[in-house]
N, C-alpha and C positions, 0 to 999 in steps of 0.2 A: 447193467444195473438200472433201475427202475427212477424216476427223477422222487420217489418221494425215500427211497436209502441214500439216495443222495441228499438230501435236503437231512435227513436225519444224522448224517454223518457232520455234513455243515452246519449244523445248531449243536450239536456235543463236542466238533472242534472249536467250536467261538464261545461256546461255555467253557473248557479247558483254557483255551486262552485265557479269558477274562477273569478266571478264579486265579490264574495264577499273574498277570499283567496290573492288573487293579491295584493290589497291594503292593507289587513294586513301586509302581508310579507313586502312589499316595506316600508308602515311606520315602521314596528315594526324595518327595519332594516334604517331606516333615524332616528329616534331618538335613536336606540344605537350609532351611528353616532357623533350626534350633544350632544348627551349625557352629554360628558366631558365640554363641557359648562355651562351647568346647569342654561337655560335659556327659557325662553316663544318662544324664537328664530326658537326654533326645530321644532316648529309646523308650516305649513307653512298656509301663508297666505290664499289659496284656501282652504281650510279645512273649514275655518269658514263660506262661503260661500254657500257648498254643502249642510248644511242641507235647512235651506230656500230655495234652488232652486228646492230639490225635494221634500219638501211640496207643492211650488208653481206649480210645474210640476202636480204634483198625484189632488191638487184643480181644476189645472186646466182644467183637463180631465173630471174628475168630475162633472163639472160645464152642459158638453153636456150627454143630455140625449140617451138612446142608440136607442131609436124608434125617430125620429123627426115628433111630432104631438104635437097637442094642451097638451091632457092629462100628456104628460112627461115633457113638460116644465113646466104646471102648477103643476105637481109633485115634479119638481125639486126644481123651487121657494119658493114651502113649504116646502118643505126638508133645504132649504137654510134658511128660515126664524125661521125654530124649532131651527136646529142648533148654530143659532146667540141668541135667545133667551134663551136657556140652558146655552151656554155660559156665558151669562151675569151673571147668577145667578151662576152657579158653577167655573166659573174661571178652567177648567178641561180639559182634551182632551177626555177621555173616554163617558162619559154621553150625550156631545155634538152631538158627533158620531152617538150614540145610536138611541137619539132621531133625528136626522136627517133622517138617515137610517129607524126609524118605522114608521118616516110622509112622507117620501116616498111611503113606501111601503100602508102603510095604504091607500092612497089617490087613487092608481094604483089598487090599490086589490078592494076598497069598489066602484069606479068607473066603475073597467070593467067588477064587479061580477051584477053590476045594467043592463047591456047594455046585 
């Protein structure tokens, strides 16, 4: 490999780190902090909000198919409708996924293996 995929791998693993290193450090040192309280307090308030935002964020990207034609949206919509449907019966996030993801792909694969 070439010294500039190298350098490029090395600036996206040090950002990986650092997205996810940063905010450990900062909470782990706000709750030793607030510690001697010994309260709910410590936590702040933006925290309970991050997760639902990047659920809502990663859905919602999700949501646009990556070729814009007939066949990926009508991929999409069934992907979306498997996935609601597993859901109902498993109550899960795993199996959801799954099948979301293989009525995707099934529907992309058995449509453009015909054409």
């Amino acid at each position: 490999m070439d010294s500039e995929l190298w350098g490029a791998l090395l600036v996206t693993a040090l950002g990986t780190l650092m997205m996810r290193a940063l905010p450990l450090l900062w909470m782990r040192r706000h709750l030793i902090r607030k510690q001697s309280a010994n309260s709910l307090d410590a936590m702040p308030s933006w925290l309970t909000v991050l997760g639902p935002l990047m659920i809502a964020a990663m859905f919602g990207v999700s949501l646009v198919p990556p070729k814009i034609n007939a066949l990926s949206w009508w991929a999409t919509g069934i992907g979306m409708l498997a996935t609601y449907i597993v859901w109902r019966y498993t109550h899960s996030l795993g199996w959801p996924v799954f099948a979301g993801v293989a009525a995707y792909g099934s529907i992309v694969l058995l449509v453009s293996s015909s054409f």
